[in-house]
PyMOL Python script that loads the backbone (N, CA, C, O; Angstrom):
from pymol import cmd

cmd.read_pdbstr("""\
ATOM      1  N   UNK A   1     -13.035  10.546 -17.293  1.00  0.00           N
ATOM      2  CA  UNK A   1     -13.727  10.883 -16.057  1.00  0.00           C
ATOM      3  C   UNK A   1     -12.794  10.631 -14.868  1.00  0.00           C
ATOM      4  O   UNK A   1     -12.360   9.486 -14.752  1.00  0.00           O
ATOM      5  N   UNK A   2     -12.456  11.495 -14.029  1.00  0.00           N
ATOM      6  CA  UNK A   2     -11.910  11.351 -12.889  1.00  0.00           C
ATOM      7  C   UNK A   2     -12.820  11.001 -11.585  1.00  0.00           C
ATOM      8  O   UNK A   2     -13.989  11.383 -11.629  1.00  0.00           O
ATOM      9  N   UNK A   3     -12.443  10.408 -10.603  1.00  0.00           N
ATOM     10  CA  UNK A   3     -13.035   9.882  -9.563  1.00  0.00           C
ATOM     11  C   UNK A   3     -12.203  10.936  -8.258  1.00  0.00           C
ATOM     12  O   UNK A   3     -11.010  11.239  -8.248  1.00  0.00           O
ATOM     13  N   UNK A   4     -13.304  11.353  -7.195  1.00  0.00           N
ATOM     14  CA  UNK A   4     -12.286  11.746  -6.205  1.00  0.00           C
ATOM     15  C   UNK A   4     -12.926  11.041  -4.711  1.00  0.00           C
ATOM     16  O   UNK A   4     -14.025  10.506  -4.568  1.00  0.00           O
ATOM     17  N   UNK A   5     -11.859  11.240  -3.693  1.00  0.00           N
ATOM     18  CA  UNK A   5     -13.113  10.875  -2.320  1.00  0.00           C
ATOM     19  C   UNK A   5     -11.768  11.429  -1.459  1.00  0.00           C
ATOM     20  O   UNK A   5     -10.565  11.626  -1.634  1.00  0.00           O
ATOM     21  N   UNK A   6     -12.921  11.558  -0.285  1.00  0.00           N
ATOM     22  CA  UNK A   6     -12.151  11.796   1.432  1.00  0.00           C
ATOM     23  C   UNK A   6     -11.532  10.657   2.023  1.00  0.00           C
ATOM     24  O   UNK A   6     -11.863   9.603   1.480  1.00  0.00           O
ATOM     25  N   UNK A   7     -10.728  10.551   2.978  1.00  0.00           N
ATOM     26  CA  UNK A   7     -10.148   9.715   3.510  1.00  0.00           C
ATOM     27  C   UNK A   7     -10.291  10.465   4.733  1.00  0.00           C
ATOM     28  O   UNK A   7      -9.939  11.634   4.891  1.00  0.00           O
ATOM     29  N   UNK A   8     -10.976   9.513   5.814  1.00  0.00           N
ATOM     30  CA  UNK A   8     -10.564   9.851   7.419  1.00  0.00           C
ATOM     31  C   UNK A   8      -9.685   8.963   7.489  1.00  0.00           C
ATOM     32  O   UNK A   8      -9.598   8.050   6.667  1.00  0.00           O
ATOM     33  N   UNK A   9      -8.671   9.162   8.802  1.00  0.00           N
ATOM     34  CA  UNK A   9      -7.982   8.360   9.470  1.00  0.00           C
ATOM     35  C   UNK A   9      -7.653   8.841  10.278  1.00  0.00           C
ATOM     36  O   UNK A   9      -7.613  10.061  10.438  1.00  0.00           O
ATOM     37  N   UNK A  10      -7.165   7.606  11.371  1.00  0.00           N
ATOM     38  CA  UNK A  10      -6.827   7.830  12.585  1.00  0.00           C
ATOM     39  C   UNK A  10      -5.460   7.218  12.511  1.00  0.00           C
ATOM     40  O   UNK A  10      -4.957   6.423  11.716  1.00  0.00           O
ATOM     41  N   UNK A  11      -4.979   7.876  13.662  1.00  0.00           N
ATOM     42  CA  UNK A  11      -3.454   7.032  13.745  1.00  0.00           C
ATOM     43  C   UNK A  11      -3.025   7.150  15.341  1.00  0.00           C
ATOM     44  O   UNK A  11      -3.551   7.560  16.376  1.00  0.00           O
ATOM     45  N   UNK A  12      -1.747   6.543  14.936  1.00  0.00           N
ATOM     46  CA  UNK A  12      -1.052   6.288  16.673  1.00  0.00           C
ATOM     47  C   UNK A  12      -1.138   7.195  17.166  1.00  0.00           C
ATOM     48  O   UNK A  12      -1.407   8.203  16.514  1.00  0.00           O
ATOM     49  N   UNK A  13      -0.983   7.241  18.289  1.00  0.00           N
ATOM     50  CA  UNK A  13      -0.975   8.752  18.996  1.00  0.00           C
ATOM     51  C   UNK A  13       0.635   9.609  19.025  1.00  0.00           C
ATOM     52  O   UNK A  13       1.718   9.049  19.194  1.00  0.00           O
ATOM     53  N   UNK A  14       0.551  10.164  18.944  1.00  0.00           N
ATOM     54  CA  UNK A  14       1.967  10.835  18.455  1.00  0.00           C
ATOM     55  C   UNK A  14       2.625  10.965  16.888  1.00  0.00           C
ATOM     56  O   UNK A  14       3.532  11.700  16.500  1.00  0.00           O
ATOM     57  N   UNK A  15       1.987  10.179  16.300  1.00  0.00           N
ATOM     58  CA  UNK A  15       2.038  10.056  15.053  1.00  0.00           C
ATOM     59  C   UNK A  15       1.171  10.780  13.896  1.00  0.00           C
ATOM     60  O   UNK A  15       0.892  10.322  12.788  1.00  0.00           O
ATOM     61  N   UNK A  16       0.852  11.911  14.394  1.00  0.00           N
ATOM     62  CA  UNK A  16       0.152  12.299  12.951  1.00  0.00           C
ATOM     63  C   UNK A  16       0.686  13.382  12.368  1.00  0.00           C
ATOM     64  O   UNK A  16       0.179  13.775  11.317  1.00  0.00           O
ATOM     65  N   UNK A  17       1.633  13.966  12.844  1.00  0.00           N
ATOM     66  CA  UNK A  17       2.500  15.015  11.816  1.00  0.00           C
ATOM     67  C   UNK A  17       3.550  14.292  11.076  1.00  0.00           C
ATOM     68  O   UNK A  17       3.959  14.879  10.074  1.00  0.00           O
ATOM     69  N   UNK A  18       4.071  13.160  11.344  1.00  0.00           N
ATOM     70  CA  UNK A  18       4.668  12.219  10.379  1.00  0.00           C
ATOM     71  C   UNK A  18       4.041  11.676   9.593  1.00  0.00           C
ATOM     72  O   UNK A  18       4.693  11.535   8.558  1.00  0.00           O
ATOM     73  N   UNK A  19       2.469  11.029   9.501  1.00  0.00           N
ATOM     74  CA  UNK A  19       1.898  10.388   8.811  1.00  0.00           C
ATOM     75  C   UNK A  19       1.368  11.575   8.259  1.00  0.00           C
ATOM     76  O   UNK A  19       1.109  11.090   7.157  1.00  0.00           O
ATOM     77  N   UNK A  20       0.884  13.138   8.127  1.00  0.00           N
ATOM     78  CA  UNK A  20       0.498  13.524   7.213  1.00  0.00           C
ATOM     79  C   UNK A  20       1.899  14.309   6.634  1.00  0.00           C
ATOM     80  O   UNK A  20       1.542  15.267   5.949  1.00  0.00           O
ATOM     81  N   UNK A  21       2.800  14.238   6.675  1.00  0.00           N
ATOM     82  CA  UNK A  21       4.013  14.495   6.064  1.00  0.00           C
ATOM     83  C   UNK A  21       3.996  13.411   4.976  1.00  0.00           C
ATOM     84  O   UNK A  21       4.066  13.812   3.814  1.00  0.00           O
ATOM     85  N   UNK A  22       3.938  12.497   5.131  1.00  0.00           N
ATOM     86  CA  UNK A  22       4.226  11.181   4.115  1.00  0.00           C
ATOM     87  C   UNK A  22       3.155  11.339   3.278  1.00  0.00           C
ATOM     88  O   UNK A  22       3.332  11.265   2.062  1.00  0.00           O
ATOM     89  N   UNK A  23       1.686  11.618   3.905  1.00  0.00           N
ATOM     90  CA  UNK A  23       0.591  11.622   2.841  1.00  0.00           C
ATOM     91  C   UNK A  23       0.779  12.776   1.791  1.00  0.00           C
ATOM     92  O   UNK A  23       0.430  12.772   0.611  1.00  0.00           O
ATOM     93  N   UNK A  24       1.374  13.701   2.457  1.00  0.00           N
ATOM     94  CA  UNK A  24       1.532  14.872   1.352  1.00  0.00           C
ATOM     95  C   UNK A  24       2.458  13.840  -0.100  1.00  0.00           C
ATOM     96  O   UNK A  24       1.940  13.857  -1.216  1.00  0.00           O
ATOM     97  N   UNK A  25       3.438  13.244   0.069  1.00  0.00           N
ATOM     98  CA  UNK A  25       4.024  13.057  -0.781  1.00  0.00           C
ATOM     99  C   UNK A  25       3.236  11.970  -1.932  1.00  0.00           C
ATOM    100  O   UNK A  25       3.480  11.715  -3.111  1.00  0.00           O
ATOM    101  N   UNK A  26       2.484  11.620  -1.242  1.00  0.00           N
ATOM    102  CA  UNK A  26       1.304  10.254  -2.041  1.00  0.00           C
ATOM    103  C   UNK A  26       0.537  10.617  -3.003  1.00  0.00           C
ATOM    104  O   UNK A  26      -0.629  11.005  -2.941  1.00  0.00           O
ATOM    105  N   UNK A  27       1.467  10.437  -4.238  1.00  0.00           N
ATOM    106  CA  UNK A  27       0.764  10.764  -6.089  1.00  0.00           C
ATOM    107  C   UNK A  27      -0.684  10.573  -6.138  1.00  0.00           C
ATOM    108  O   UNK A  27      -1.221   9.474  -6.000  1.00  0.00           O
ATOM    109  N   UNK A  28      -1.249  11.581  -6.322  1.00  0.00           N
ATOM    110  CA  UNK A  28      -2.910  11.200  -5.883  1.00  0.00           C
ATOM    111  C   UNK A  28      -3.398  12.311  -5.053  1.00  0.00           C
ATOM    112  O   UNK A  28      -4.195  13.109  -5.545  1.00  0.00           O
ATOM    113  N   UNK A  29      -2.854  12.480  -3.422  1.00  0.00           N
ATOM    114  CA  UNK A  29      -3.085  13.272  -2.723  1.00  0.00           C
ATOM    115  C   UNK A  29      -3.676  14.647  -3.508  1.00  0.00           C
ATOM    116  O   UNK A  29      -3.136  14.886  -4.588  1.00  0.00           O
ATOM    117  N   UNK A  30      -4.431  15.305  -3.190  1.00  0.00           N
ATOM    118  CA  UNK A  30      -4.420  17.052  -3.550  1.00  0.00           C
ATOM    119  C   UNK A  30      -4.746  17.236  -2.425  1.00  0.00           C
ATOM    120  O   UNK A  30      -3.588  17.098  -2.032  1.00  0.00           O
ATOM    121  N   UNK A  31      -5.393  17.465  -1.340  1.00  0.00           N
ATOM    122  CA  UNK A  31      -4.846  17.722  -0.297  1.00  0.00           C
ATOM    123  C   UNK A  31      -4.751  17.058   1.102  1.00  0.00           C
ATOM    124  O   UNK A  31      -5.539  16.115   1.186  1.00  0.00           O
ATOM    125  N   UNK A  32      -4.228  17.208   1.907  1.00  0.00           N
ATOM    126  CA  UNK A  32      -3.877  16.720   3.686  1.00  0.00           C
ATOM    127  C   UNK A  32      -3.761  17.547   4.535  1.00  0.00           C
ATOM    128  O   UNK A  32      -2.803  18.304   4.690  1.00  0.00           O
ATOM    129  N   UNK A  33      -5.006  17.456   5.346  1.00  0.00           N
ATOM    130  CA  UNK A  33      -4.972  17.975   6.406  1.00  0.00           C
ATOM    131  C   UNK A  33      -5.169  17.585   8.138  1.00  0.00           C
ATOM    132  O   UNK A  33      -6.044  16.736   8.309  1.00  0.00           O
ATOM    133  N   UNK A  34      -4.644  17.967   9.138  1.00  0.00           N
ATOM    134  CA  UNK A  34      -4.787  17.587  10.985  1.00  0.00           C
ATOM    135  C   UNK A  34      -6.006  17.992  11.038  1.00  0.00           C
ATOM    136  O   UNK A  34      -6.305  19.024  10.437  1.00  0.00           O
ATOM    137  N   UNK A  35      -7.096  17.182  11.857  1.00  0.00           N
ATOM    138  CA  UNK A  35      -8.157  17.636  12.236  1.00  0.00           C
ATOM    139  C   UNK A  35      -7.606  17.588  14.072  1.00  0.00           C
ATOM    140  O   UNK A  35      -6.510  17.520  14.628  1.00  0.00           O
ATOM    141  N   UNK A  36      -8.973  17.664  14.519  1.00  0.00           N
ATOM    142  CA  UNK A  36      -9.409  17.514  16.362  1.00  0.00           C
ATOM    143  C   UNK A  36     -10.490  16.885  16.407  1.00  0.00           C
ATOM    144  O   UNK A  36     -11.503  17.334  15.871  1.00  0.00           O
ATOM    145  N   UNK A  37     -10.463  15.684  17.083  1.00  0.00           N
ATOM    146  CA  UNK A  37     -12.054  15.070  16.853  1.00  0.00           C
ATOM    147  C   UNK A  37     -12.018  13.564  17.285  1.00  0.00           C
ATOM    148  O   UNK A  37     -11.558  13.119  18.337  1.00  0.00           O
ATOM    149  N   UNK A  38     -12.486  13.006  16.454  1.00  0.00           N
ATOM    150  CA  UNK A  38     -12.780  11.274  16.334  1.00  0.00           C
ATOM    151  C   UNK A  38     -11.605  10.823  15.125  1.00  0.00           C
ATOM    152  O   UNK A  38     -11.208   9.659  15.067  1.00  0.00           O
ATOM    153  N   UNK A  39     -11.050  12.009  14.068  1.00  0.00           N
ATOM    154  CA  UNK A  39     -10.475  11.324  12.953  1.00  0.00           C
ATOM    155  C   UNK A  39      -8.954  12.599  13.350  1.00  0.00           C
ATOM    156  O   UNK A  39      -9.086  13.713  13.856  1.00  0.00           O
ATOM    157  N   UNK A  40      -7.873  12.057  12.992  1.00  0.00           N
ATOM    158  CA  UNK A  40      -6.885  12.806  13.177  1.00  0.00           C
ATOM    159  C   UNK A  40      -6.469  13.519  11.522  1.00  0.00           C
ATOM    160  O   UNK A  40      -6.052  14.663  11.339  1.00  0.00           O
ATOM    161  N   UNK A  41      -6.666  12.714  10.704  1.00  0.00           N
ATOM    162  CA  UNK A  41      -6.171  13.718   9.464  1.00  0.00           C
ATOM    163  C   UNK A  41      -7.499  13.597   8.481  1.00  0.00           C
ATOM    164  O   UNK A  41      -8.197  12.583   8.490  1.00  0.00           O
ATOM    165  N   UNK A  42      -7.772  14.725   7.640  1.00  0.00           N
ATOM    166  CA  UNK A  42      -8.522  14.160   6.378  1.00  0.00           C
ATOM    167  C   UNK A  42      -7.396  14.617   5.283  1.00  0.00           C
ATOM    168  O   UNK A  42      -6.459  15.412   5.209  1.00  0.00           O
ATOM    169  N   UNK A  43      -8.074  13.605   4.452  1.00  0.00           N
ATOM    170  CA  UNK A  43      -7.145  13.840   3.009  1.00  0.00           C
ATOM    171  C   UNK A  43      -8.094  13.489   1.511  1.00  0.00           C
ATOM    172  O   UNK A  43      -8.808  12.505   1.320  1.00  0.00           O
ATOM    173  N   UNK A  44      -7.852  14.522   0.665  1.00  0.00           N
ATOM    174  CA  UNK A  44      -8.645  14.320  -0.624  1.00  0.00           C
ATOM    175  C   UNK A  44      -7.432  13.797  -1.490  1.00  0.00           C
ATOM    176  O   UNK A  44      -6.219  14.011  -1.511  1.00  0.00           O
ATOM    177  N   UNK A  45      -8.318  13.017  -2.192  1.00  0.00           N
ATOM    178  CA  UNK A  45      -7.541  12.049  -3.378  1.00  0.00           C
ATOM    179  C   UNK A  45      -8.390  11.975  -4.675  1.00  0.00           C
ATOM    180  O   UNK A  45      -9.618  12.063  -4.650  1.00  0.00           O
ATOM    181  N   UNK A  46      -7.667  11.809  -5.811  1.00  0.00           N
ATOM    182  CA  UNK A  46      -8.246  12.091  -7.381  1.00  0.00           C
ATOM    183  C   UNK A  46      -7.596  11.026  -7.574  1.00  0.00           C
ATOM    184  O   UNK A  46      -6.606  10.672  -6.934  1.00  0.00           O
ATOM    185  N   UNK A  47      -8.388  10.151  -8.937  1.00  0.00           N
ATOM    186  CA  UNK A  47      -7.823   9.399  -9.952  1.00  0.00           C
ATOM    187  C   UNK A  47      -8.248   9.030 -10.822  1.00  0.00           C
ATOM    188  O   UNK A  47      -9.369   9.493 -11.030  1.00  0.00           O
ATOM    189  N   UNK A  48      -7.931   8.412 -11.471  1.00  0.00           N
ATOM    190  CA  UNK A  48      -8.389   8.686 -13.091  1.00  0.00           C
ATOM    191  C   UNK A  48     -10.031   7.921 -13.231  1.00  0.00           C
ATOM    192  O   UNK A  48     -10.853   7.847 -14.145  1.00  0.00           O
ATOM    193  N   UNK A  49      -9.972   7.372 -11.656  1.00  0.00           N
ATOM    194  CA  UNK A  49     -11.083   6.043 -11.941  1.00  0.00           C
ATOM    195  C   UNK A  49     -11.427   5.739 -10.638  1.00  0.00           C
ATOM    196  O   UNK A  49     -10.593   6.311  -9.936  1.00  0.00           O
ATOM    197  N   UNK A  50     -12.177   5.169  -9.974  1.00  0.00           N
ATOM    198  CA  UNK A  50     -12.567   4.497  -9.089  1.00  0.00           C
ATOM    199  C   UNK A  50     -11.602   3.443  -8.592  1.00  0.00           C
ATOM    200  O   UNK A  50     -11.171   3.301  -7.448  1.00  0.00           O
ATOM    201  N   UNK A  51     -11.342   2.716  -9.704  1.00  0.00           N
ATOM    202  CA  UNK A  51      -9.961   2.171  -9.760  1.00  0.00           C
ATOM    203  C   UNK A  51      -8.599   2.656  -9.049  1.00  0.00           C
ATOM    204  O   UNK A  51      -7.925   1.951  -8.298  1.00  0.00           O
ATOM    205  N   UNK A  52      -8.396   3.601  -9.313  1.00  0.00           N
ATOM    206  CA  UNK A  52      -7.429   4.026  -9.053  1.00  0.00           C
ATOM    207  C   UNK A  52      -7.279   4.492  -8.087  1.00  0.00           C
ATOM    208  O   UNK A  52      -6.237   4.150  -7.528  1.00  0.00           O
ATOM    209  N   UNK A  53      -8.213   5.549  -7.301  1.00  0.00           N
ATOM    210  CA  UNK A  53      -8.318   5.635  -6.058  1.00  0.00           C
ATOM    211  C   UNK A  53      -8.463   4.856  -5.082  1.00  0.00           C
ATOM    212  O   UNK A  53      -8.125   5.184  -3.945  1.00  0.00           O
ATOM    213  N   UNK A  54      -9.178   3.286  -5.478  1.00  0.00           N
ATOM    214  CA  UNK A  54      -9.102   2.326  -3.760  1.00  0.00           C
ATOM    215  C   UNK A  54      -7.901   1.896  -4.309  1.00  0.00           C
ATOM    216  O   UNK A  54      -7.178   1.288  -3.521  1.00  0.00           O
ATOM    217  N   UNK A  55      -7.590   2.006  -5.157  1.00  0.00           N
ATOM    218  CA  UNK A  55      -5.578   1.690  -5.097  1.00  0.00           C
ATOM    219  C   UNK A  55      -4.369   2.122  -4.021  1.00  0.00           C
ATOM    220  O   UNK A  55      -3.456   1.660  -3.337  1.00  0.00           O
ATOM    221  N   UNK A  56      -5.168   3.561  -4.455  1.00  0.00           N
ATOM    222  CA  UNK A  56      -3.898   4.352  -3.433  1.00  0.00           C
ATOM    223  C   UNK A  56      -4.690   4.676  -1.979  1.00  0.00           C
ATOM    224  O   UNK A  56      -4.203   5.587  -1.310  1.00  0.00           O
ATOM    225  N   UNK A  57      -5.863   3.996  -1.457  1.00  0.00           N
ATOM    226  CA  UNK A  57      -6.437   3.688  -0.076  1.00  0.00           C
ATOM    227  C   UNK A  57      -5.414   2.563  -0.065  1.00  0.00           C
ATOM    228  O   UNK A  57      -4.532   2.724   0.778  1.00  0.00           O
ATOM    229  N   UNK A  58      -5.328   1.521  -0.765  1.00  0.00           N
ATOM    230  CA  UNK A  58      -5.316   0.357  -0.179  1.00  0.00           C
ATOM    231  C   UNK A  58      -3.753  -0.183   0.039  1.00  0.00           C
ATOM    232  O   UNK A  58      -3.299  -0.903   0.928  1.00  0.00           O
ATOM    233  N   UNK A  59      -2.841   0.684  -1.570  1.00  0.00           N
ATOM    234  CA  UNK A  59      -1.624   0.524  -0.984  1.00  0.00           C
ATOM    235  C   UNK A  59      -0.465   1.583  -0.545  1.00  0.00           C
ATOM    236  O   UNK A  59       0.481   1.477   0.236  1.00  0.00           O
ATOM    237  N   UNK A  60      -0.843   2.453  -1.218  1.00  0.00           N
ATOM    238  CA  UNK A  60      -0.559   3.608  -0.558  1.00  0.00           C
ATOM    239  C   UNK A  60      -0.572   4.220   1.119  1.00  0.00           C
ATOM    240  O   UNK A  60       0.224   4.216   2.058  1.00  0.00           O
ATOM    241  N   UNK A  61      -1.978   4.734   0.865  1.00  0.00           N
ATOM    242  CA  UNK A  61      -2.538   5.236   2.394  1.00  0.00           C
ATOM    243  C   UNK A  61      -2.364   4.069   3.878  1.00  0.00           C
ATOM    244  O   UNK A  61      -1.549   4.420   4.731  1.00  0.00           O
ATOM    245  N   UNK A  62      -3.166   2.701   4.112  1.00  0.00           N
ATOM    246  CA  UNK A  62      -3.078   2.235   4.911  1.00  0.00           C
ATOM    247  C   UNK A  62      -1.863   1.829   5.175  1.00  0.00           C
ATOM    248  O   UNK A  62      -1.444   1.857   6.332  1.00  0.00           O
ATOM    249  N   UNK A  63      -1.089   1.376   4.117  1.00  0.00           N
ATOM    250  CA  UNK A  63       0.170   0.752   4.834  1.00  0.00           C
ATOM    251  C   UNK A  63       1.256   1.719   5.089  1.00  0.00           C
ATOM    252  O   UNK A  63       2.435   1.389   5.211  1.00  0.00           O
ATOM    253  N   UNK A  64       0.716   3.181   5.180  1.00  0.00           N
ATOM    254  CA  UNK A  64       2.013   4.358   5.971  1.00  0.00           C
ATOM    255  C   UNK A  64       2.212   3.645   7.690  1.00  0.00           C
ATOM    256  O   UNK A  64       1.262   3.326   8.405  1.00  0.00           O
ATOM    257  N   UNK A  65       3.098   3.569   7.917  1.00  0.00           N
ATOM    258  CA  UNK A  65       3.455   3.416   9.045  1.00  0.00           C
ATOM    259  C   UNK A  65       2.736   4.804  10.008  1.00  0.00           C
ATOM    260  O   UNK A  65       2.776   6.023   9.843  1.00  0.00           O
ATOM    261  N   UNK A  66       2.148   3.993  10.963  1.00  0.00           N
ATOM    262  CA  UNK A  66       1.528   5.093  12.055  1.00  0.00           C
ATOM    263  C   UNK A  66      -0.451   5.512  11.553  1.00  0.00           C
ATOM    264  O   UNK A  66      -1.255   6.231  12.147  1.00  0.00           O
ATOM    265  N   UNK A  67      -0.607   4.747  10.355  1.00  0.00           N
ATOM    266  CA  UNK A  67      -2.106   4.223  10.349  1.00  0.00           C
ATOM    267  C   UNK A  67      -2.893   3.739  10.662  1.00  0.00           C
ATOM    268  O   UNK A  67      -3.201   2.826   9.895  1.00  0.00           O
ATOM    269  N   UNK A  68      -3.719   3.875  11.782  1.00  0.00           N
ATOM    270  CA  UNK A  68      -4.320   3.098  12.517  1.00  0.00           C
ATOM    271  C   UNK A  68      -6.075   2.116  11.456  1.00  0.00           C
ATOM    272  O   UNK A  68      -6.515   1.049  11.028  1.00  0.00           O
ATOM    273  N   UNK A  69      -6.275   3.242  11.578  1.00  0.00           N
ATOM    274  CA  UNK A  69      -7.979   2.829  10.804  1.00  0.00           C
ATOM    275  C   UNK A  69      -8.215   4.307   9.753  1.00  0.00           C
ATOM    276  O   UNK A  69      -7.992   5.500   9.959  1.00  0.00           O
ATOM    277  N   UNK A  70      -8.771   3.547   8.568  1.00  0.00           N
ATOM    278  CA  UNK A  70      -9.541   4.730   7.763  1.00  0.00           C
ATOM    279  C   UNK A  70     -10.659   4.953   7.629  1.00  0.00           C
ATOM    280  O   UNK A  70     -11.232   4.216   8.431  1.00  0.00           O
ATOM    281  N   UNK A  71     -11.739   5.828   6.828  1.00  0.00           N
ATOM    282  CA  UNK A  71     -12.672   5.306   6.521  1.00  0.00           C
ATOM    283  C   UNK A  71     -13.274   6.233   5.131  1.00  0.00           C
ATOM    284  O   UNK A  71     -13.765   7.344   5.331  1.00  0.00           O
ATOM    285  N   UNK A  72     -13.188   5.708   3.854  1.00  0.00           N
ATOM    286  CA  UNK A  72     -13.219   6.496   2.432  1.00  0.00           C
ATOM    287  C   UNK A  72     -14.543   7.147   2.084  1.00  0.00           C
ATOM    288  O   UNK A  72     -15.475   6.484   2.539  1.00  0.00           O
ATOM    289  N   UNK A  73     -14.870   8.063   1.527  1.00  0.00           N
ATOM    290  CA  UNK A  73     -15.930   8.076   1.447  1.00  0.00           C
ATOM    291  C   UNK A  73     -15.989   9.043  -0.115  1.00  0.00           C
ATOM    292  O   UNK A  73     -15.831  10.233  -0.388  1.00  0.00           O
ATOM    293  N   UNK A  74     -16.289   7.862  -0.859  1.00  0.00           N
ATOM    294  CA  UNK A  74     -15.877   8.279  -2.471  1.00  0.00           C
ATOM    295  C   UNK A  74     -17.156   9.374  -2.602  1.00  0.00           C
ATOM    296  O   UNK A  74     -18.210   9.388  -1.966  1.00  0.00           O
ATOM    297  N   UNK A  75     -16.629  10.387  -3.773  1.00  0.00           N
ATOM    298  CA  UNK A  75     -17.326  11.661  -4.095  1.00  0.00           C
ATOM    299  C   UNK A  75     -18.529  11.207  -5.258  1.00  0.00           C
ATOM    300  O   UNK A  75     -18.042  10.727  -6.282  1.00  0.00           O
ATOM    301  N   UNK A  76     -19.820  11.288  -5.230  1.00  0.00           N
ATOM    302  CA  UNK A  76     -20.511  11.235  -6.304  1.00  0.00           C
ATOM    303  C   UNK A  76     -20.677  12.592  -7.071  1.00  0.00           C
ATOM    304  O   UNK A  76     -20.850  13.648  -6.461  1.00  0.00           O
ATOM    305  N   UNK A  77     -20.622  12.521  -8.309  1.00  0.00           N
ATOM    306  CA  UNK A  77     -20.895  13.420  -8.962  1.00  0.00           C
ATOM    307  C   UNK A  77     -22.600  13.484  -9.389  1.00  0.00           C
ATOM    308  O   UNK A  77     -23.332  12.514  -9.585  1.00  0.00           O
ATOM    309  N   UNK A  78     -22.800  14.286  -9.429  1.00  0.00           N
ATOM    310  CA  UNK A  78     -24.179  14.532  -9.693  1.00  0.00           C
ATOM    311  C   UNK A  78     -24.707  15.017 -11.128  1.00  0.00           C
ATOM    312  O   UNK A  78     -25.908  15.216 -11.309  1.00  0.00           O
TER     313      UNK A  78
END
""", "prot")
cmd.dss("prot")
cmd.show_as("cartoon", "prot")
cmd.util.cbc("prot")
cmd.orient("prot")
């Protein structure tokens, strides 16, 4: 069973075409994208587990340089 969820985040100001450059490269990622709003990028993430995904929130994603705040919001399957 795979697990997936969204990631908002915000970041520095000036910083979000570098920080979603880096997210593209983050094993996990399937996709990253710039929003306009309250959140500057969203990004979808897969993993094998629940597990595995607040993994790559926790060491992956937040500690990119130019991350301000996230906020996950894991996918239920129905």
């Amino acid at each position: 069973m795979t697990a997936t969820a969204y990631v908002l985040i915000n970041c520095d100001i000036g910083k979000e075409r570098a920080v979603l450059e880096e997210l593209r490269k983050v094993p996990g990622v399937i996709e990253a994208n710039l929003l306009y709003g309250v959140y500057d990028i969203i990004v979808k993430i897969s993993g094998k587990d629940e597990r595995e995904v607040r993994e790559t929130v926790l060491t992956k994603i937040r500690l990119l340089p130019g991350v301000k705040r996230t906020l996950t919001m894991p996918v239920v399957e129905v």
